[in-house]
N, CA, C and O atoms as a printed pandas DataFrame, in Angstrom:
     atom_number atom_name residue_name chain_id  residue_number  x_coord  y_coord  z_coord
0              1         N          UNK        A               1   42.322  -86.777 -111.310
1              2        CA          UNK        A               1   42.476  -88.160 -110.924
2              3         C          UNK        A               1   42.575  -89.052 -112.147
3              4         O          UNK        A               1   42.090  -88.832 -113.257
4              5         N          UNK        A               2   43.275  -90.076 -111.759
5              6        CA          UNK        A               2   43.431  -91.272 -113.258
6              7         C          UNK        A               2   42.037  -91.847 -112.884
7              8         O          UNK        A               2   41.263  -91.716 -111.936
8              9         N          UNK        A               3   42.063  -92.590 -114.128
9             10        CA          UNK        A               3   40.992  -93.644 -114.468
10            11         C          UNK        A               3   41.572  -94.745 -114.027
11            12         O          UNK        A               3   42.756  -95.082 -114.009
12            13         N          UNK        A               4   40.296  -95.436 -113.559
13            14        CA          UNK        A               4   40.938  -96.891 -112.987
14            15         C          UNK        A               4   40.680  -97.912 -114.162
15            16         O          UNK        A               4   40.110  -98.991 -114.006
16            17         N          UNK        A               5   41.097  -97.505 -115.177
17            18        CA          UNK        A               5   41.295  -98.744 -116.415
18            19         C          UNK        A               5   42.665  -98.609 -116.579
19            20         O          UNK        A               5   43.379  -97.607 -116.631
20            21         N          UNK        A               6   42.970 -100.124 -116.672
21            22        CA          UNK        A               6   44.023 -100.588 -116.758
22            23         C          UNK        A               6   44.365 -100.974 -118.420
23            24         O          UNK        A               6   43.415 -101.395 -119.080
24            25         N          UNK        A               7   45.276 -100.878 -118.877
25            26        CA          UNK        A               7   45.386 -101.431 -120.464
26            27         C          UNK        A               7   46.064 -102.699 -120.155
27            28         O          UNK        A               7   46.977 -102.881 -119.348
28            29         N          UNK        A               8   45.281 -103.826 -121.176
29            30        CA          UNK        A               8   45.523 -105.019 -120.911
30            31         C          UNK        A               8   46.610 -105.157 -121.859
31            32         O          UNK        A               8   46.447 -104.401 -122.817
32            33         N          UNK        A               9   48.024 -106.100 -121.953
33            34        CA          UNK        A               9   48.533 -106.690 -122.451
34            35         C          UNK        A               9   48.204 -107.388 -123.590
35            36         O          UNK        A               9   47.265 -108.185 -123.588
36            37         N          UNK        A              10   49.102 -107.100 -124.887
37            38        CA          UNK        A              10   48.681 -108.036 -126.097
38            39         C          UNK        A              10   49.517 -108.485 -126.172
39            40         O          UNK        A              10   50.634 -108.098 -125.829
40            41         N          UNK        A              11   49.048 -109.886 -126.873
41            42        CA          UNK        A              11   50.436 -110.598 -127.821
42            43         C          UNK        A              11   50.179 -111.199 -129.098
43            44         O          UNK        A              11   49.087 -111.744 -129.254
44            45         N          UNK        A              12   50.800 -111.191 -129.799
45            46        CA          UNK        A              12   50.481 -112.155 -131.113
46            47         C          UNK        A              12   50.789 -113.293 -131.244
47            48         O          UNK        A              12   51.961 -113.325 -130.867
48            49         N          UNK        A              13   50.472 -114.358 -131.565
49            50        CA          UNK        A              13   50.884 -115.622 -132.132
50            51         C          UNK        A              13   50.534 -116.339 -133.025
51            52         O          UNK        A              13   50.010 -115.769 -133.982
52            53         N          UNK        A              14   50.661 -117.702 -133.075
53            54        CA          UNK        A              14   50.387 -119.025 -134.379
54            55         C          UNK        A              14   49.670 -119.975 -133.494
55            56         O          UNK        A              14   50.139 -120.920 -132.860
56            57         N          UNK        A              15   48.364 -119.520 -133.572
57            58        CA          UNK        A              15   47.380 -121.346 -133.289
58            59         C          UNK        A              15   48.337 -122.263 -133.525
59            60         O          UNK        A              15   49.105 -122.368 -134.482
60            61         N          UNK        A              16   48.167 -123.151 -132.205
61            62        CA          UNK        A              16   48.941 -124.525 -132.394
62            63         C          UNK        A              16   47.834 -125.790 -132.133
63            64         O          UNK        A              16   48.059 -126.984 -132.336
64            65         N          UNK        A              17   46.389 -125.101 -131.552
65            66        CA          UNK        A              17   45.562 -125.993 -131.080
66            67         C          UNK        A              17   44.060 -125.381 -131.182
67            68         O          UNK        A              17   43.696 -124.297 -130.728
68            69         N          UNK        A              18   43.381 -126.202 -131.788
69            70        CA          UNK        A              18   41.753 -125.408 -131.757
70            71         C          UNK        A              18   40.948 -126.484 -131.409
71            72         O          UNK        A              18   39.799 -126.270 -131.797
72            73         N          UNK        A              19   41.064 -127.556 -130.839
73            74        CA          UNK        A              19   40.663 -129.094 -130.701
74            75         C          UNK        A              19   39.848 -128.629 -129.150
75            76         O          UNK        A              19   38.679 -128.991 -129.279
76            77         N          UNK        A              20   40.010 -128.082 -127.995
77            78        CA          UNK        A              20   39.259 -127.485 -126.552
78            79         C          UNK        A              20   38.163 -126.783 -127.898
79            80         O          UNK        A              20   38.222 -126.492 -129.093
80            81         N          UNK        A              21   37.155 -126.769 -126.699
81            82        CA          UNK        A              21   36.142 -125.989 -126.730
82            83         C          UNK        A              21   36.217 -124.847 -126.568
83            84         O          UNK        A              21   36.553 -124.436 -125.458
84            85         N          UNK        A              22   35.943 -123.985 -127.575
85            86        CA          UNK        A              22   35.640 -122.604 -126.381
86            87         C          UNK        A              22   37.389 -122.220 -126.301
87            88         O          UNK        A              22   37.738 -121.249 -125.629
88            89         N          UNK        A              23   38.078 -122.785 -126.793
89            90        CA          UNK        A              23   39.642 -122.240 -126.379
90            91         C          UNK        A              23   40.627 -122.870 -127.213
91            92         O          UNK        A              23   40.491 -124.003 -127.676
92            93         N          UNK        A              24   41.899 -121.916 -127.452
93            94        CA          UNK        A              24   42.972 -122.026 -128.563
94            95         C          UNK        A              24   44.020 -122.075 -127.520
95            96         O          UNK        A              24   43.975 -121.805 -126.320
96            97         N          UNK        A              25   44.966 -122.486 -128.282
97            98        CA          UNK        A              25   46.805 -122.529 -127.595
98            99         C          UNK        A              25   47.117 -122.088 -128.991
99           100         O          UNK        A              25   46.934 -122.322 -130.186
100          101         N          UNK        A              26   48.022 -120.878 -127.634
101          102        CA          UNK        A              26   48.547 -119.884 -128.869
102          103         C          UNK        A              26   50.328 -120.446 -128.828
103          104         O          UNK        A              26   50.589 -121.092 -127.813
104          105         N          UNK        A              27   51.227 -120.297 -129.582
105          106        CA          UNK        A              27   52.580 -120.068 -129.635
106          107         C          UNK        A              27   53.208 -118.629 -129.730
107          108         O          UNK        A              27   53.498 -118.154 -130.828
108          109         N          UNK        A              28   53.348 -118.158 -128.917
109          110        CA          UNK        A              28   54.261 -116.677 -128.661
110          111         C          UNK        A              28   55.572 -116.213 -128.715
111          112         O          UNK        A              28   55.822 -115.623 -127.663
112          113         N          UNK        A              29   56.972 -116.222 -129.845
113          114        CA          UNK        A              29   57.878 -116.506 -130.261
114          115         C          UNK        A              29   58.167 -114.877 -129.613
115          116         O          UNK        A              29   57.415 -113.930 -129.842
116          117         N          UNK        A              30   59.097 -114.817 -128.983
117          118        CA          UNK        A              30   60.066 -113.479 -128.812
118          119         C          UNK        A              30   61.504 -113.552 -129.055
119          120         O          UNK        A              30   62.066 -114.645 -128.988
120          121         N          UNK        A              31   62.176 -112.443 -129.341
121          122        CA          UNK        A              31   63.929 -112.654 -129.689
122          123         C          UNK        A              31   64.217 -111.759 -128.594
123          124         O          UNK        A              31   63.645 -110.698 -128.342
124          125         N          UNK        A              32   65.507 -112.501 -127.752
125          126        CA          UNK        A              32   66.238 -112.085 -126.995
126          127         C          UNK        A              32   67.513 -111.979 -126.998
127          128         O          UNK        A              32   68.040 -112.924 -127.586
128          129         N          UNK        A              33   68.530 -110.909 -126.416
129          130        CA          UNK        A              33   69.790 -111.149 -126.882
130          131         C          UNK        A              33   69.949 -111.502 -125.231
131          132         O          UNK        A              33   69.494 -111.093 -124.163
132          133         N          UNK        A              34   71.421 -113.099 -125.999
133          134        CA          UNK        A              34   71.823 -113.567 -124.355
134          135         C          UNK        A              34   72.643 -112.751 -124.198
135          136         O          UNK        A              34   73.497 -112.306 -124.964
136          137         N          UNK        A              35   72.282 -112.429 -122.703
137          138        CA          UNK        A              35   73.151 -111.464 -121.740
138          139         C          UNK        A              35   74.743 -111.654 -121.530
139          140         O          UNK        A              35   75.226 -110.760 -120.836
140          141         N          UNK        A              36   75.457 -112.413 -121.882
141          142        CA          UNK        A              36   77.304 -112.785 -121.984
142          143         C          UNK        A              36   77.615 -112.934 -123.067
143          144         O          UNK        A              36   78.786 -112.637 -123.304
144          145         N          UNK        A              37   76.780 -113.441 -124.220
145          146        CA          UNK        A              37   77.025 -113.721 -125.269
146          147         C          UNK        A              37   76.868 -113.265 -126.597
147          148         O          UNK        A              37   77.487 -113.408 -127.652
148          149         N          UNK        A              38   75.554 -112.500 -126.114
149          150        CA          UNK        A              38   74.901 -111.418 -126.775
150          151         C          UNK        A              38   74.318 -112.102 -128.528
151          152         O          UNK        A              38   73.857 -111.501 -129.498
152          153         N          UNK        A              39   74.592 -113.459 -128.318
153          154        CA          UNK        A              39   73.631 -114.067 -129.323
154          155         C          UNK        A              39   72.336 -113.884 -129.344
155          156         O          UNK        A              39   71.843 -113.577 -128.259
156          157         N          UNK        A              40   71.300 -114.020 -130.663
157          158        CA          UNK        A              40   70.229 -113.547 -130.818
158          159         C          UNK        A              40   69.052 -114.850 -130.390
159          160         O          UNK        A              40   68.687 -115.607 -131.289
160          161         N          UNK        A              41   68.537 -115.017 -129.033
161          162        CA          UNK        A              41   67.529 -116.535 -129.120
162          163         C          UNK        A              41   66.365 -116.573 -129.050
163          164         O          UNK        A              41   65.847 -115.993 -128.095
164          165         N          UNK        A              42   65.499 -117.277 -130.041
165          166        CA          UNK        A              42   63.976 -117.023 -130.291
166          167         C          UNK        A              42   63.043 -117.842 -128.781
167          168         O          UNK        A              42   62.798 -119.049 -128.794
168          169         N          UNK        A              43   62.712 -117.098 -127.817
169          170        CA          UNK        A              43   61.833 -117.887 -127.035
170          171         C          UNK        A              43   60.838 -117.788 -127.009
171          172         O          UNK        A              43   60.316 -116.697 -127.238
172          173         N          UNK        A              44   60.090 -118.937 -126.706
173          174        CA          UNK        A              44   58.859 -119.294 -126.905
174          175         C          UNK        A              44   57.815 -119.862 -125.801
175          176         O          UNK        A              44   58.161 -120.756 -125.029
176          177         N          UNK        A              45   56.385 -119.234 -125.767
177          178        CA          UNK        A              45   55.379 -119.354 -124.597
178          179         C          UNK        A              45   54.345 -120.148 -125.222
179          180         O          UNK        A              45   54.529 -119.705 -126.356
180          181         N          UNK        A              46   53.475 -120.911 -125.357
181          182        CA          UNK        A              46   52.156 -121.766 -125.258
182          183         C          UNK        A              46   51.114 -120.961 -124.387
183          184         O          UNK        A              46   51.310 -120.988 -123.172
184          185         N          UNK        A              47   50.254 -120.395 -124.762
185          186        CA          UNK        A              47   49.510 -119.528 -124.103
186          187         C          UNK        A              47   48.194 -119.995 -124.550
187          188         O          UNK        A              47   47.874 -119.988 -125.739
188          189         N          UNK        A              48   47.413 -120.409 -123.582
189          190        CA          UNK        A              48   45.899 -121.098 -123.917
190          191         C          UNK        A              48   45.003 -119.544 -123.245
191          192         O          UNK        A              48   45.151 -119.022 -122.140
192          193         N          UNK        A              49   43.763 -118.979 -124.788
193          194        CA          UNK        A              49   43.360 -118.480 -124.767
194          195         C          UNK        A              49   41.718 -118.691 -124.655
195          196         O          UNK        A              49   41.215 -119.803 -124.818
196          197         N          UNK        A              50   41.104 -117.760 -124.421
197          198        CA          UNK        A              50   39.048 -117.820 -124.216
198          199         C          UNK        A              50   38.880 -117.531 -125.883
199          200         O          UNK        A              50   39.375 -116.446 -126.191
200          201         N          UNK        A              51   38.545 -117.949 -126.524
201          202        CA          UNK        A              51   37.427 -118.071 -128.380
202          203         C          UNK        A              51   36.120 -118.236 -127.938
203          204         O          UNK        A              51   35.682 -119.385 -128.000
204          205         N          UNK        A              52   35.410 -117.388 -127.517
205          206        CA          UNK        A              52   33.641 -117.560 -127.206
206          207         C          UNK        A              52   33.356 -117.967 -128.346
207          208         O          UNK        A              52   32.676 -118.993 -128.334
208          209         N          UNK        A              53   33.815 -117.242 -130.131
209          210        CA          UNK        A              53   32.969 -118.157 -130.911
210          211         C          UNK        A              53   33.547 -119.384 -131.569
211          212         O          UNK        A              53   32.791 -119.764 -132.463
212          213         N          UNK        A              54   34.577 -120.107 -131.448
213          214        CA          UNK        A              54   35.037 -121.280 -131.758
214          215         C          UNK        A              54   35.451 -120.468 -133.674
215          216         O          UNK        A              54   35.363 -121.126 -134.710
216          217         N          UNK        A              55   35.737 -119.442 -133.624
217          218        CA          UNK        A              55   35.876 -119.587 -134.838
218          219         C          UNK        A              55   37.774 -119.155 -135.414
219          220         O          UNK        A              55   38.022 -118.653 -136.510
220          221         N          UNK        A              56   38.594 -119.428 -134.610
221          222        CA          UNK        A              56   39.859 -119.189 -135.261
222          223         C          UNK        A              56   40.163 -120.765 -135.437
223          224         O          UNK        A              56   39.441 -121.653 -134.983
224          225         N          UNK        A              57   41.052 -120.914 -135.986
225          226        CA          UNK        A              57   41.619 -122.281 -136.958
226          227         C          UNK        A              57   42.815 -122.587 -136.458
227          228         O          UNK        A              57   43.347 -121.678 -135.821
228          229         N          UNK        A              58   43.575 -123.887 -136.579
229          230        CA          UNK        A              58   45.067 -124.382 -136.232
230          231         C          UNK        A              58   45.898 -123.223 -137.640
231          232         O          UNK        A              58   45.733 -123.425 -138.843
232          233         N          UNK        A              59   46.780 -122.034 -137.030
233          234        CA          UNK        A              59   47.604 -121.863 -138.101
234          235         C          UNK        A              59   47.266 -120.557 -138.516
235          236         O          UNK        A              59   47.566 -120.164 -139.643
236          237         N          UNK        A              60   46.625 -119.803 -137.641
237          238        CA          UNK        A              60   45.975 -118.640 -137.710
238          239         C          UNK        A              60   47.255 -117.657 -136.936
239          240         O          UNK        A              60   47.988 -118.189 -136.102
240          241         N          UNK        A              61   47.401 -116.352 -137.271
241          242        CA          UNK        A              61   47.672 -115.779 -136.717
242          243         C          UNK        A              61   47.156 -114.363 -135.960
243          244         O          UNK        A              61   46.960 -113.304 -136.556
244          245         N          UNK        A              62   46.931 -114.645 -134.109
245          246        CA          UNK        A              62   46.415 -113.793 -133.763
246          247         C          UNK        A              62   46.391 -113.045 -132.844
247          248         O          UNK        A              62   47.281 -113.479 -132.112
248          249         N          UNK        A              63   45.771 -111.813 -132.166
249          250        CA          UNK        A              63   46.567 -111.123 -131.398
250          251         C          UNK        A              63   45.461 -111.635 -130.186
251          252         O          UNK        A              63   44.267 -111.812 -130.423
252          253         N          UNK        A              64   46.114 -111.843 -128.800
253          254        CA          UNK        A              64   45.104 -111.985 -127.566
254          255         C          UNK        A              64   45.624 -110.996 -126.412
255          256         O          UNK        A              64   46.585 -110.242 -126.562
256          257         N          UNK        A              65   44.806 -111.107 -125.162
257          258        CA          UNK        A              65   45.165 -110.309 -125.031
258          259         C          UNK        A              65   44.654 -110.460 -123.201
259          260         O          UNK        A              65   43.551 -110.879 -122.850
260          261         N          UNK        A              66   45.493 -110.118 -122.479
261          262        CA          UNK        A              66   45.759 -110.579 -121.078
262          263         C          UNK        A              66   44.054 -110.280 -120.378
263          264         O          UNK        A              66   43.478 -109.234 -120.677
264          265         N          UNK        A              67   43.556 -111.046 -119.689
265          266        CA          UNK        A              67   41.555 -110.847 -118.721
266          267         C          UNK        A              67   41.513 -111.659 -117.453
267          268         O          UNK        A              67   42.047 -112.750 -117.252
268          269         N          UNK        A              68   40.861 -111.011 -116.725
269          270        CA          UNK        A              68   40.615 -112.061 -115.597
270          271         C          UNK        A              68   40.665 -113.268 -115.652
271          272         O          UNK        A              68   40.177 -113.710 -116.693
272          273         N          UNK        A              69   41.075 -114.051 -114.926
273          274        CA          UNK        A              69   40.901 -115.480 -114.549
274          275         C          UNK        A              69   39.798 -116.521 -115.479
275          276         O          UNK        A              69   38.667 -116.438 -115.001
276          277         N          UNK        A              70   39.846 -117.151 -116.278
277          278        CA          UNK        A              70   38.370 -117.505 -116.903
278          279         C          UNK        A              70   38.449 -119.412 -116.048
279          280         O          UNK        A              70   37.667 -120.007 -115.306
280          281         N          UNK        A              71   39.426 -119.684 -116.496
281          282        CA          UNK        A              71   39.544 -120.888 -115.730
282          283         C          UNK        A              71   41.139 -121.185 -115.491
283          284         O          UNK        A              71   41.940 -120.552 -116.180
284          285         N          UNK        A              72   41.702 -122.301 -114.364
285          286        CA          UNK        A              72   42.875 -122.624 -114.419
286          287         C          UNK        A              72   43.855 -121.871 -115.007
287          288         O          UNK        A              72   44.404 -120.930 -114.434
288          289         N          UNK        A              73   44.139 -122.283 -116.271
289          290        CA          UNK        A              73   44.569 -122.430 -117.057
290          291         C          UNK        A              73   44.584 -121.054 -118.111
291          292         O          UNK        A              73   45.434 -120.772 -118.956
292          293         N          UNK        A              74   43.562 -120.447 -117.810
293          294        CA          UNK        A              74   42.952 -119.547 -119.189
294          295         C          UNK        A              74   43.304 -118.102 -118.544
295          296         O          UNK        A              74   42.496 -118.005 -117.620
296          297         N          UNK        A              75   43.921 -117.193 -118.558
297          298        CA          UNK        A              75   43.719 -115.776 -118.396
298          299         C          UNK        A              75   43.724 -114.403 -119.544
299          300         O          UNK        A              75   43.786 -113.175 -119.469
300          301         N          UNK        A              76   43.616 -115.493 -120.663
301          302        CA          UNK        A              76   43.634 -114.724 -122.062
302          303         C          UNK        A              76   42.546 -114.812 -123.037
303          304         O          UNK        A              76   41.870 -115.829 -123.199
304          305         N          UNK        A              77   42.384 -113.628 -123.732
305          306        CA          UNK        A              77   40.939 -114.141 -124.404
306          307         C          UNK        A              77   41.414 -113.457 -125.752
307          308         O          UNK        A              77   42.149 -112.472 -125.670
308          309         N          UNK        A              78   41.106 -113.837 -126.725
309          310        CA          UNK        A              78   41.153 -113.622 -128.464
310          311         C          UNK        A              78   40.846 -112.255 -128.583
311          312         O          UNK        A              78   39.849 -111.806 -128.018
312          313         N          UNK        A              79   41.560 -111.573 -129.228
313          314        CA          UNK        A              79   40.985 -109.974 -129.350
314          315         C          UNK        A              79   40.887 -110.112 -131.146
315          316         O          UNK        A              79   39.779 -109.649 -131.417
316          317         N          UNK        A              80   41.301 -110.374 -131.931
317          318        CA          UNK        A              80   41.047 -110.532 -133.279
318          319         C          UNK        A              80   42.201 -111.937 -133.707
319          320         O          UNK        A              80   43.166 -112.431 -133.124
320          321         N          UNK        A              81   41.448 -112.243 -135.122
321          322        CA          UNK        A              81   42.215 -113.250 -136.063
322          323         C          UNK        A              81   42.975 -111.913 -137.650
323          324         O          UNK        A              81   42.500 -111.318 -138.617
324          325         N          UNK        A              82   44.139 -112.056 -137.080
325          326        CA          UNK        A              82   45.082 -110.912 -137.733
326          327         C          UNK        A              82   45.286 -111.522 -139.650
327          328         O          UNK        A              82   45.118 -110.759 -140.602
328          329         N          UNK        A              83   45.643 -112.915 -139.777
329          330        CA          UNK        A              83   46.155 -113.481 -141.024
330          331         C          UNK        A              83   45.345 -115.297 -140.655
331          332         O          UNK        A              83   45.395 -116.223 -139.846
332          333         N          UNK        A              84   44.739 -114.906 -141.777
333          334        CA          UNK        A              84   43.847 -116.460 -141.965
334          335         C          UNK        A              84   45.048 -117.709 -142.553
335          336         O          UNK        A              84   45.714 -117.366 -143.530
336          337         N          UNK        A              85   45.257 -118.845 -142.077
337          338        CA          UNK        A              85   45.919 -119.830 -142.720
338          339         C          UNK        A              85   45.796 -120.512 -143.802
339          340         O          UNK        A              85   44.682 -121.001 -143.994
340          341         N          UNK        A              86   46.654 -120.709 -144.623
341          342        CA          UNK        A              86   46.319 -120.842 -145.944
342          343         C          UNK        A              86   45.534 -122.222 -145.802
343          344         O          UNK        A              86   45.773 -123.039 -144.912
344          345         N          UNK        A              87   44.470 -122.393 -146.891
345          346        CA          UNK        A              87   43.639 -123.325 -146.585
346          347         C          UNK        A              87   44.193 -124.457 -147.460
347          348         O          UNK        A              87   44.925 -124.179 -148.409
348          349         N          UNK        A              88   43.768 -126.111 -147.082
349          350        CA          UNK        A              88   44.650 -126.787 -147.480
350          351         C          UNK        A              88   44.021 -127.730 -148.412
351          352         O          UNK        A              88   44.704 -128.574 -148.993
């Protein structure tokens, strides 16, 4: 029989927001080729994540990663801070 664990979804991105409590907005850039045209186009998701310890930064890059429901808005929670932003 399988195991009933599921592997959650990751993604990486660029903090765009660390100003919420308790939670980041991530930017999630993917390349797609258009389907008639077959040009190369960068799209992009805003993905507000769970930070229990308030400690990633605007400009961070990091990987999160798909969880239950936490609120509205939130179904993602921080799995690590990959590249620290250069400090200013």
């Amino acid at each position: 029989m399988s195991d009933n664990k599921t592997s959650s979804r990751t993604l990486s991105g660029k903090i765009l927001s660390d100003k919420m409590d308790k939670s980041i907005t991530v930017l999630v850039e993917r390349r797609v080729r258009h389907p008639v045209y077959g040009k190369i186009l960068t799209k992009s998701s805003k993905i507000k994540a769970h930070d229990e310890t308030n400690d990633a930064r605007m400009g961070d890059m990091v990987t999160i990663a798909e969880c239950a429901p936490i609120s509205k808005h939130k179904s993602w929670k921080l799995v690590s801070i990959d590249e620290r932003a250069a400090a200013e």
